[in-house]
N, C-alpha and C positions, 0 to 999 in steps of 0.2 A: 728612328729610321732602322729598316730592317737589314741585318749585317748578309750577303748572300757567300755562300761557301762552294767556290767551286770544283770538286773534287772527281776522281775517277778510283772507282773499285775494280780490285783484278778479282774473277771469278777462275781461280786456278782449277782446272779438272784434270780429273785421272779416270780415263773412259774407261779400261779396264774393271776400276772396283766400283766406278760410277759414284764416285767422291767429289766432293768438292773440302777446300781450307776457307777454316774460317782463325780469325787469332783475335786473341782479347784485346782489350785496349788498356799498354802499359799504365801503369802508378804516374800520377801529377798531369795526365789526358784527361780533359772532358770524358764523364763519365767512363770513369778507368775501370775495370774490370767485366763492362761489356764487351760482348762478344761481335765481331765482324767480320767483313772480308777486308781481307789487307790492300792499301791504296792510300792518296793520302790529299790532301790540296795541289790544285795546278800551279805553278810561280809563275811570276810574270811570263808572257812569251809563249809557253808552254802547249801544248795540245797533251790531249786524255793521254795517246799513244806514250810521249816523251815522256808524261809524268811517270804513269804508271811506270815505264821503264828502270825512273829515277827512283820511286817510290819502293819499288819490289826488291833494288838492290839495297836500298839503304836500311828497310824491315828486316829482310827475309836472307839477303846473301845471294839472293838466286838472280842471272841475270837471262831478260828475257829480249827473243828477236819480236819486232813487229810484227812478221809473216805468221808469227802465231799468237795474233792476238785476232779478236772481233770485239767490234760492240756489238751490242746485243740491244741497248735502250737506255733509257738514263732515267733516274727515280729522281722525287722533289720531297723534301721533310722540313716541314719547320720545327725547327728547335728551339729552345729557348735562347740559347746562345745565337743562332741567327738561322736563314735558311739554307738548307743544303741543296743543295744542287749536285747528283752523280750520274758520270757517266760507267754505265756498267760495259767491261771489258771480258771476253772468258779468254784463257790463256790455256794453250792446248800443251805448250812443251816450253821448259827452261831448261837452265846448262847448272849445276852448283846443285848440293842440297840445301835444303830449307833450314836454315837457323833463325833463332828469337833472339837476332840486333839488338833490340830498344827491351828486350827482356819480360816480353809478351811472352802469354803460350800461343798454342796454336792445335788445330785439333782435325784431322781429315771426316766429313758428317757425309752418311751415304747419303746419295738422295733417293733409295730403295725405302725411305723408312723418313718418322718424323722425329730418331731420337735425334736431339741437339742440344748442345748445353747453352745453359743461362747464367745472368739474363741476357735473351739477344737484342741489340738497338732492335728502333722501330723499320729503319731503314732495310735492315738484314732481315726482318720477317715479311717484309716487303717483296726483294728480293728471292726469297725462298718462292715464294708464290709465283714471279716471273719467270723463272727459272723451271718449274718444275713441266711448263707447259713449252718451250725451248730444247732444240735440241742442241748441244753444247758440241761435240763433236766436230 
């Protein structure tokens, strides 16, 4: 039986430098030292918005309103470990700076350009490509 994972990524932008965050995935994660956008599993109950909410503060520090959040679409990945299921969020403003919680990095990637570091999940190169035709603003 296939395990389905249902999760929500924050697409944090900063329209100004025309950035987005992406953060690795801490030591003792499924594939740890991939690169992604930070977000996490929904818990019971939960919708994309709440998690995310939950997720951004418990990652990142940073705590975000709904009024600035969007979905934008949602990506599907099988993994070996099971399928993913994300719903992608971009997130225009938070309150707090950004710290690495769980002891991730974390890296601001213009999207004027295709430098990015690796390696990136498959999901996150996914992403990049929906994203670049999207207006995030």
């Amino acid at each position: 039986m296939n395990k389905i994972i249902n999760a929500c990524l924050g697409i944090l932008y900063q329209a100004k430098s025309n950035e987005i965050l992406l953060a690795s995935r801490p030591e003792g994660k499924v594939l740890a030292g991939h690169w992604e956008f930070p977000g996490g599993k929904l818990e019971q109950g939960e919708d994309a918005f709440t998690a995310l909410t939950r997720e951004l503060n418990e990652e990142l520090g940073i705590i975000v309103n709904s009024e600035n959040m969007r979905l934008i679409g949602n990506v599907e990945h099988q993994y070996p470990h099971g399928l993913a299921r994300l719903e992608l969020i971009v997130v225009n403003q938070w309150v707090g700076e950004i710290q690495a919680l769980e002891g991730q990095q974390f890296c601001w990637c213009s999207l004027n350009n295709d430098l990015r570091p690796t390696p990136l999940l498959p999901t996150t190169i996914q992403i990049f490509e929906l994203i670049k035709n999207e207006t995030l603003k």
